[in-house]
N, C-alpha and C positions, 0 to 999 in steps of 0.2 A: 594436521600435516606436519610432518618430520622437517628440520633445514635443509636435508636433501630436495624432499618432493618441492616444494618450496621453491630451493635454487635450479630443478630443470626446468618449472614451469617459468622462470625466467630466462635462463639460457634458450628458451622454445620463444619467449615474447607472447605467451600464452594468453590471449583475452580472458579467458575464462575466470583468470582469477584478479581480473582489475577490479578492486572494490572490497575485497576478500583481506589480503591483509596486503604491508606495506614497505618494499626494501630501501633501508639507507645505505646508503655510503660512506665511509666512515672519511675517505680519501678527498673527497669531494665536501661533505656535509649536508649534502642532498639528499631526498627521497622521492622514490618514483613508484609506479605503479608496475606490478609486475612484466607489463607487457612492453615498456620504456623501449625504445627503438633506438636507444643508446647503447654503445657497446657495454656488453655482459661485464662487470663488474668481479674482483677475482672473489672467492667465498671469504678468503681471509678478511676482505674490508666489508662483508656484508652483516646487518643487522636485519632483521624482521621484527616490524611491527605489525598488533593487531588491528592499529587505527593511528591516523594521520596524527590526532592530537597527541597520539605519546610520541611519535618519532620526533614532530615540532617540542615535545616536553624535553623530549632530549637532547635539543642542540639541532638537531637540519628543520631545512628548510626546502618550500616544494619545487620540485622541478619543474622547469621553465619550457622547456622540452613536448614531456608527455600528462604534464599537468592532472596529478593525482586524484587532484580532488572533481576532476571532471567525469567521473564512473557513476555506473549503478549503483548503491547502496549495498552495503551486504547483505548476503541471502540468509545470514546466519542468525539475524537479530527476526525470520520470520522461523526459522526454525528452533529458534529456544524459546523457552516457556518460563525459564528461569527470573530470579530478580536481576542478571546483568541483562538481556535480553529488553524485558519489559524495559528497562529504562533506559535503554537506549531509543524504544522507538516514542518514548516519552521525551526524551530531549530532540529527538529527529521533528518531534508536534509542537515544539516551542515552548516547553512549561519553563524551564528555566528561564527563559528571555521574558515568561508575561507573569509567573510568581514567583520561580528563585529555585534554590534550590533545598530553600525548606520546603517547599510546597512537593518538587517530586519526591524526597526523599519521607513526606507523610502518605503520599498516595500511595508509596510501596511498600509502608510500615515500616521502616526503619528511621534512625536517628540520620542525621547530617552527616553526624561522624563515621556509623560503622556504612552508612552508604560510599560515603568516601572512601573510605581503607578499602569494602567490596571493589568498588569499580578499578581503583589504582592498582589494586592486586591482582586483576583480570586482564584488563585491559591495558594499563599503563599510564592512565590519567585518571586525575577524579571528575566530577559530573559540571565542576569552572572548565575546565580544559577543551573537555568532550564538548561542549555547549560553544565555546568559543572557534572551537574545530567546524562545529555547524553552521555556524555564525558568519565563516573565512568564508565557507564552501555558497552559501546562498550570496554572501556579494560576489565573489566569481562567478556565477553564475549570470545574476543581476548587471555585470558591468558588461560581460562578453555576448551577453544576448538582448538586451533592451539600451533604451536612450535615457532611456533615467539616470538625473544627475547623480554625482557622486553622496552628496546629502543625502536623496533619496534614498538612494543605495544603502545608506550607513542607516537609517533609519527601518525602512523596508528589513534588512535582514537580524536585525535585532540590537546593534550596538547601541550605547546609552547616548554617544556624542561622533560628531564627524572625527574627532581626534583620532579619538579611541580604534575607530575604522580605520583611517589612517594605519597607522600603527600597527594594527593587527594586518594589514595585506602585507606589508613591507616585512614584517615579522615573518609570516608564514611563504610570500612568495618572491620576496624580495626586488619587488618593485614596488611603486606608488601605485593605487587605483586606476589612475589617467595613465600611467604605463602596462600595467596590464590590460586594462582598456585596447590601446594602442595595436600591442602587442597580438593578443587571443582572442580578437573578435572574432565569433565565428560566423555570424549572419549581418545582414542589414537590415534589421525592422524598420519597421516605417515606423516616423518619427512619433514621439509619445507612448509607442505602442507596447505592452506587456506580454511580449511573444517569444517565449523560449523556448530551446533545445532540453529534450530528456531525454538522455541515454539509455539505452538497454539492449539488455543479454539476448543475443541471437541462440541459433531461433525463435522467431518472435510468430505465436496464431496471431495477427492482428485481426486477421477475417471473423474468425470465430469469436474475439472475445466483443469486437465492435457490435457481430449479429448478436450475442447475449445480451449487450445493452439495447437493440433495437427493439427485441423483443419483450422487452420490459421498461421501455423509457412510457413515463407519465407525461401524456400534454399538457404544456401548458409550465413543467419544470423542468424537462428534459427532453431533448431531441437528439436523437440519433439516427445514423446516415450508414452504410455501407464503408463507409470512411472517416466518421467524426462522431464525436458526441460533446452534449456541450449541456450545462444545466446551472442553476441558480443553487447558494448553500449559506446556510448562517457559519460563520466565524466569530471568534474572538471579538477582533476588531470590528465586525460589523455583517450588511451580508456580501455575499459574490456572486460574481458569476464566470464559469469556466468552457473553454472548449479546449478537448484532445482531439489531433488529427493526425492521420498517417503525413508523414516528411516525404513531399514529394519536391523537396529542393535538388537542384543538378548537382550540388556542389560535392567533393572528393567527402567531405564529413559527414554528409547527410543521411547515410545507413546507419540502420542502427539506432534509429531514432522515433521521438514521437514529438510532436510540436504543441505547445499549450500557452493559449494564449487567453488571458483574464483580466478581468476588472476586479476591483477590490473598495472596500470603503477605506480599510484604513494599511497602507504599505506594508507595517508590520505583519500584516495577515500573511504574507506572498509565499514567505517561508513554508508557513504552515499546509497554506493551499496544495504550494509541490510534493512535499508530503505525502497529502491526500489523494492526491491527483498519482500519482505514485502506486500509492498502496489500493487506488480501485482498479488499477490497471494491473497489478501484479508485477511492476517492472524490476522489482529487484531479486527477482527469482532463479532461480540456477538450472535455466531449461536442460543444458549438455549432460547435470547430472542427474537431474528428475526421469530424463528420457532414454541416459543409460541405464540408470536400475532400473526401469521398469522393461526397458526391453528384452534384459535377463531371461525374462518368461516368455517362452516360443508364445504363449497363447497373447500376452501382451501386445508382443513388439509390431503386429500389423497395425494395431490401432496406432501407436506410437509412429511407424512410419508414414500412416495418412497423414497425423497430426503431429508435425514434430512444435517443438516448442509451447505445447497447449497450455494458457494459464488459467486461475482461480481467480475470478474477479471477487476484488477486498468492498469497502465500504467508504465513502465519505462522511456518513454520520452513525455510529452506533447504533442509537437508539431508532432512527429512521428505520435502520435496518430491522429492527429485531420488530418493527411494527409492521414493514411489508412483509416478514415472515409470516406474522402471526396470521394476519388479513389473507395469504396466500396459501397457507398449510393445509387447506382443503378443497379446492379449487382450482382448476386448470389456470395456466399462466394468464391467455386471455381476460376470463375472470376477474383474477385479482387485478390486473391493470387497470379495467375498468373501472372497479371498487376503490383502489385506490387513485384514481384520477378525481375519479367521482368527492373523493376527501381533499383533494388538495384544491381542486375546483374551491369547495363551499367554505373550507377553512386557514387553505391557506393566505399569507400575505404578499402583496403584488411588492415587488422592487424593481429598481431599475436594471435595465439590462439592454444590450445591443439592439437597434430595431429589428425587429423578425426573429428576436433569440427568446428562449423561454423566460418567461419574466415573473414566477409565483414560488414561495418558497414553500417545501415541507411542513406542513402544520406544528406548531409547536405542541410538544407531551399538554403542556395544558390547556390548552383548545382541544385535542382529541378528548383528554377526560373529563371535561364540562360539555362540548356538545357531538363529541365522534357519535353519540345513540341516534342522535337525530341523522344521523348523516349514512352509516353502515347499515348494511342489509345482513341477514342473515340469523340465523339463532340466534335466541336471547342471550343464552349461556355465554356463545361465543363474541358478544357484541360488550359483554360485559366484562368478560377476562377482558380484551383488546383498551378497553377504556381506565380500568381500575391499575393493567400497567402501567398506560400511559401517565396516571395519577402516580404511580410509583415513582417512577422515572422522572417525574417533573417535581416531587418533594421531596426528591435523594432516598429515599427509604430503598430504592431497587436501584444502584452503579452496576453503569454497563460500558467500558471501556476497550480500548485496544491491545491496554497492557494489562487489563486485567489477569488473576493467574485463572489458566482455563479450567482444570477442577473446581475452584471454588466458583465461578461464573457457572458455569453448568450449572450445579448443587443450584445457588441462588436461583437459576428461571424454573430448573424441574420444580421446584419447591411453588413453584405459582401453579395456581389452578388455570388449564386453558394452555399451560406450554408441555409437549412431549417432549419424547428422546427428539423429535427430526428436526421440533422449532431448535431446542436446543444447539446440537448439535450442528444446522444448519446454520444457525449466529457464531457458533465459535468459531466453524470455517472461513467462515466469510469476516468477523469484525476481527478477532484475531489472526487472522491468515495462517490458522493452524493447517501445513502439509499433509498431517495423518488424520484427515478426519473420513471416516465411510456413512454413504445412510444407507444403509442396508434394507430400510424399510421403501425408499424411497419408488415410487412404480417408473420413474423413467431411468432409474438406474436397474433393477430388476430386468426393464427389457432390452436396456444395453447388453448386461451379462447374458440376459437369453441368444443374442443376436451375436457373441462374442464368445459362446460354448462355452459360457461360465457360468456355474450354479446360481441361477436365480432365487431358490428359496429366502428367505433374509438370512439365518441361520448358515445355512452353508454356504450364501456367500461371503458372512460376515468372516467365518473360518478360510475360506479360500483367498482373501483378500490381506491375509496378514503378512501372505511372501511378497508383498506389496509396500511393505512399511518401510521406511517412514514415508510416502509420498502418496499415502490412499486419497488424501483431498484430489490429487493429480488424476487417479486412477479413477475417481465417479463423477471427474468433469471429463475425460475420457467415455466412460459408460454416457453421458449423457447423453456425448454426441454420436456415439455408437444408436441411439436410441432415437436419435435423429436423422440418420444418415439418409430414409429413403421414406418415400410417401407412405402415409401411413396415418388412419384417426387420430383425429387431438390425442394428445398425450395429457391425463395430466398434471399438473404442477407437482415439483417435484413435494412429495406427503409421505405421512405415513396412514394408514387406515384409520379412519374416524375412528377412535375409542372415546369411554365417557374421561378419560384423563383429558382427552384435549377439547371438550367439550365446558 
């Protein structure tokens, strides 16, 4: 965007771009979020930043007002594919706070240094900055929506000491914690309780992406409602357990929101969790302009107006993920639920968790690949790829991340015996939250496009789907549910044709 587009979408108070990038004041020494309900600012004292930590790099401080760092995530760290991209939603998961930031700068292949010069030359901070920007944003978060003391706080979001916490709110928001406390509370949890507010971009499917987790929630790990979902996960610090619920608060702020409320073994996790919690629900996504370019296309935009806001559900564990693929790539959705309920049943580890909430976690990679044969049904072939990755993945020989770069992840799984184009492709959708991803092969997207006067072949609809770009992930969660819409035999799961590759 140009400093014009920029400055109407503030002179307009524009939601759309809260979260996107970041205007200071030079008059003031403030930064607010585009849509600040403060009077419009003249261009001559405006600056634009890409992200809160360079504007605090450079002297302001956030406003008190419309409180910045209280947006959706940028939608642009799911649209690049790039090294600033990747490490951003690498610092958004906590690597910096749990190994440094030599550790993200080897996960990206680069030195410490040229990763620094990168990031500062992009962005406007280096990857201390940007870290400590995430760090500000999770104890605001933490102090305006739970009871957790201020310690806790300072701990839970990654600083090293209470001081240092200290410091940094007063720094960035210019009051003490117990004042913005004071100040920005937004709810009243009930006391001890780990229940917060998550922002997000309207139009929001909540209906739709809640029913996709219903239809795929494992008992016993995962429960899902018409209105919630809530499930058990290994973290860093230990394991969890989460639920996301539609915000049915009265209050004037309560639109626009999803509520998540969680147990933890160790604080530090909580960051991480939102995150996650984040990226399975797709909330940082730019529904207004996924929905406009796709409704471009006369043939499009019906779907688009049944479903405005439709998202992509992401993942909470990579590797999980790319095992329910594999288990599910031939098989109706039904099916593999069952298959894989039937695995977490026998293998996975019981933890604690709220009475009546699911209490078993995801089998670890090396329990599928010493006993998943005794447990999985179905061809040898395929019982063996399914075990020998998991052996993969549990001795590091096969990394399978978020920030992974998506070319080389692909390359890497096609290269295993037992995964296609659709497992592939299917994982890069979903763990990377890549936008542009189509499966062409896929039979419930096929009868989407049948049912949508669009070329069902693979082939021609792989070609007809590129005036689609960049947002094809959007368009075959679209077909899917085109493919749903009306009664009609099991469908199934979404595959490509048994071949002997995936065999």
């Amino acid at each position: 965007m140009s400093f014009e587009e920029r400055y109407r979408a503030v002179e307009a108070r524009d939601t759309r771009f809260d979260g996107q990038f970041i205007t200071a004041v030079r008059t003031t020494g403030i930064y607010c979020r585009p849509s600040c309900p403060a009077r419009t600012p003249k261009q001559s004292n405006v600056t634009f930043y890409p992200t809160s930590a360079a504007a605090h790099d450079a002297g302001y401080r956030a406003c008190r007002r419309c409180l910045p760092e209280a947006t959706p995530g940028s939608p642009q760290w799911n649209l690049r594919g790039d090294t600033v991209g990747r490490a951003m939603r690498l610092i958004a998961d906590g690597v910096v706070e749990r190994d440094g930031v030599h550790a993200l700068a080897s996960q990206l292949g680069f030195s410490t240094r040229h990763l620094t010069r990168l990031l500062t030359a992009e962005l406007g901070s280096g990857p201390l900055a940007l870290a400590r920007s995430q760090r500000a944003h999770t104890a605001r978060m933490l102090l305006t929506g739970t009871d957790l003391s201020v310690a806790e706080v300072a701990f839970a979001s990654g600083f090293g000491s209470i001081r240092q916490c200290n410091d940094t709110i007063r720094e960035v928001f210019d009051m003490t914690p117990t004042e913005l406390r004071a100040r920005c509370r937004i709810t009243g949890p009930a006391p001890g309780a780990t229940d917060l507010a998550l922002p997000v971009r309207e139009p929001f499917d909540a209906d739709g992406i809640f029913e996709w987790m219903t239809a795929r929630a494992l008992p016993g790990m995962e429960d899902a409602t018409e209105a919630s979902f809530s499930r058990t996960l290994q973290l860093p610090g230990g394991t969890a357990w989460f639920e996301l619920r539609a915000d049915s608060g009265k209050d004037a702020g309560s639109a626009g929101r999803l509520r998540l409320r969680a147990h933890v073994t160790e604080l530090s996790d909580l960051g991480a969790l939102v995150t996650r919690a984040r990226r399975l629900f797709d909330l940082d996504a730019d529904p207004l302009a996924i929905d406009s370019a796709l409704s471009h296309h006369p043939t499009l935009a019906p779907l688009v107006a049944r479903v405005p806001g439709i998202r992509v559900p992401g993942v909470a564990d990579p590797h999980e993920m790319l095992i329910r693929a594999m288990v599910g790539q031939q098989v109706s959705v039904a099916s593999a639920r069952t298959a894989l309920a039937r695995l977490v049943h026998a293998l996975g580890q019981r933890v604690d968790a709220p009475e009546g909430e699911p209490h078993l976690l995801f089998p670890t990679m090396a329990a599928i690949a010493e006993r998943g044969h005794e447990v999985l049904r179905g061809p040898a072939a395929r019982i063996r790829a399914i075990t020998q990755t998991a052996a993969a993945l549990a001795e590091g020989s096969l990394s399978l991340g978020t920030a992974d770069d998506g070319t080389e992840q692909r390359a890497a799984l096609l290269s295993r015996r037992g995964i296609g184009p659709w497992t592939a492709d299917y994982v890069r959708m979903r763990v990377l939250g890549d936008p542009d991803v189509l499966l062409p092969g896929d039979s419930a997207v096929r009868t989407g496009a049948l049912r949508t006067d669009i070329p069902a072949h693979a082939r021609s609809l792989e070609e007809w789907a590129t005036r689609a770009a960049p947002w094809r992930s959007y368009l075959t969660a679209h077909l899917w549910r085109a493919a749903a819409a009306s009664p009609q035999p099991e469908q199934p799961a979404p595959s490509t044709p048994a071949t002997q590759e995936d065999l």
